[in-house]
C-alpha positions as a printed Julia matrix, in Angstrom:
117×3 Matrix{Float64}:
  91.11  104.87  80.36
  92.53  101.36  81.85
  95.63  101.24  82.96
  97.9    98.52  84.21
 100.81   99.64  86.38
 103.79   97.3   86.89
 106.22   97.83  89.68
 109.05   95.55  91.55
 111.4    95.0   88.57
 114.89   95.89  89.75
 118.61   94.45  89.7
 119.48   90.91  91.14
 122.29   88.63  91.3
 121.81   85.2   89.84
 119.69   82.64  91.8
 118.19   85.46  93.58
 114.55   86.71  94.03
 112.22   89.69  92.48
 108.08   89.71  93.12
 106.38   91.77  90.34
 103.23   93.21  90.86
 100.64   95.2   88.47
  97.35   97.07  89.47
  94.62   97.16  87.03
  92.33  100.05  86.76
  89.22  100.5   85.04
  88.24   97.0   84.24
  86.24   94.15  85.38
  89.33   92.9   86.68
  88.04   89.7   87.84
  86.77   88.45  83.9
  89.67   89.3   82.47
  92.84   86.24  81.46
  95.85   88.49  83.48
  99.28   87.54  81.99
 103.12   88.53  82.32
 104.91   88.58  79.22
 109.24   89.71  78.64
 111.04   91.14  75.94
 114.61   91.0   75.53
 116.65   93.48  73.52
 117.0    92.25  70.09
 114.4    89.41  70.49
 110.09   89.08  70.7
 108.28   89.54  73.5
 107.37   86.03  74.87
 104.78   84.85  77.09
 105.83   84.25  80.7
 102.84   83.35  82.43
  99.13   83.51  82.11
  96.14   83.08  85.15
  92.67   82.86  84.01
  89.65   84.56  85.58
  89.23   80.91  87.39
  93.05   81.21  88.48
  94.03   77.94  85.83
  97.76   78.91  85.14
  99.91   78.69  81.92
 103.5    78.79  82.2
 106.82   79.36  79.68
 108.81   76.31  79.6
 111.83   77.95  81.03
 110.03   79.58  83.91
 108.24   76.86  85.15
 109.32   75.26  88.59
 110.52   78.58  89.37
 107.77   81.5   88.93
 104.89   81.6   90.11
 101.76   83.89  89.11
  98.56   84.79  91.12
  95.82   87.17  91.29
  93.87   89.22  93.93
  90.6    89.98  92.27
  89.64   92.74  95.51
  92.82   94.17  95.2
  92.45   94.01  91.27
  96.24   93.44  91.47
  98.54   90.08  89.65
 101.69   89.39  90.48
 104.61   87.2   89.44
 106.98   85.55  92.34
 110.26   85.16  90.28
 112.59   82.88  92.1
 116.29   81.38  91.35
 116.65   83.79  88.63
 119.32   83.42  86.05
 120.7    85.94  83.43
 118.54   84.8   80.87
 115.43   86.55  82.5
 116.69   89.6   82.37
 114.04   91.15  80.24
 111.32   94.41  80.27
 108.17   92.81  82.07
 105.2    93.46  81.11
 101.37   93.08  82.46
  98.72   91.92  79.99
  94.75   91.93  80.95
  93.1    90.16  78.05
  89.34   89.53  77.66
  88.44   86.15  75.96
  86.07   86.35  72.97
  86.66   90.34  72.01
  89.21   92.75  70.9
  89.7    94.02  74.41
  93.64   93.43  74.79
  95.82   95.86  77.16
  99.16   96.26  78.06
 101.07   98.37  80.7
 104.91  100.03  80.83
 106.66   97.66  81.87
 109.38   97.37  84.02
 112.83   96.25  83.76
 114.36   92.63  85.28
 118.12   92.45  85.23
 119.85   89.42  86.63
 124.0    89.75  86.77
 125.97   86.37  86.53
């Protein structure tokens, strides 16, 4: 069964700092697209940020300049460096592992972000 385990979410005062990390078990970690995505209460989940097996990045609009995702294929781990956080990413964070051209499409917890003004 694959899991994806999330941990480092937490409570931070605005302009602080949070590092996100999610292990990935039973997968070929190193083909898969690894992403973060949030959800707010009340409102979709949205894409944060994306790394691709060859570590190309994708980033939301709002994040960018300010998080930064990477991958450690040995350690079959992803993580997401949040930095100068505002109240407006406080959010449930969750790991995606996503396998281009099939159905395979996971998702784990997440964990909780909340940054106080």
């Amino acid at each position: 069964q694959v899991q994806l385990v999330e941990v480092g979410g937490g409570l931070v005062q605005s302009g602080g700092s949070l590092r996100l990390s999610c292990t990935a078990s039973r997968i070929t970690f190193s083909s898969y697209v690894m992403g973060w995505y949030r959800q707010a209460p009340g409102k979709q989940r949205e894409l944060v940020a994306t790394i691709s097996p060859g570590r190309t990045t994708n980033y939301a609009d709002s994040v960018k300049g300010r998080f930064t995702i990477s991958r450690d294929n040995a350690k079959n781990t992803v993580d997401l460096q949040m930095n100068s956080l505002k109240p407006d990413d406080t959010a449930s964070y969750y790991c995606n592992a996503r396998l281009l051209s099939t159905t395979r499409n996971y998702w784990g917890q997440g964990t909780q972000v909340t940054v106080s003004s």
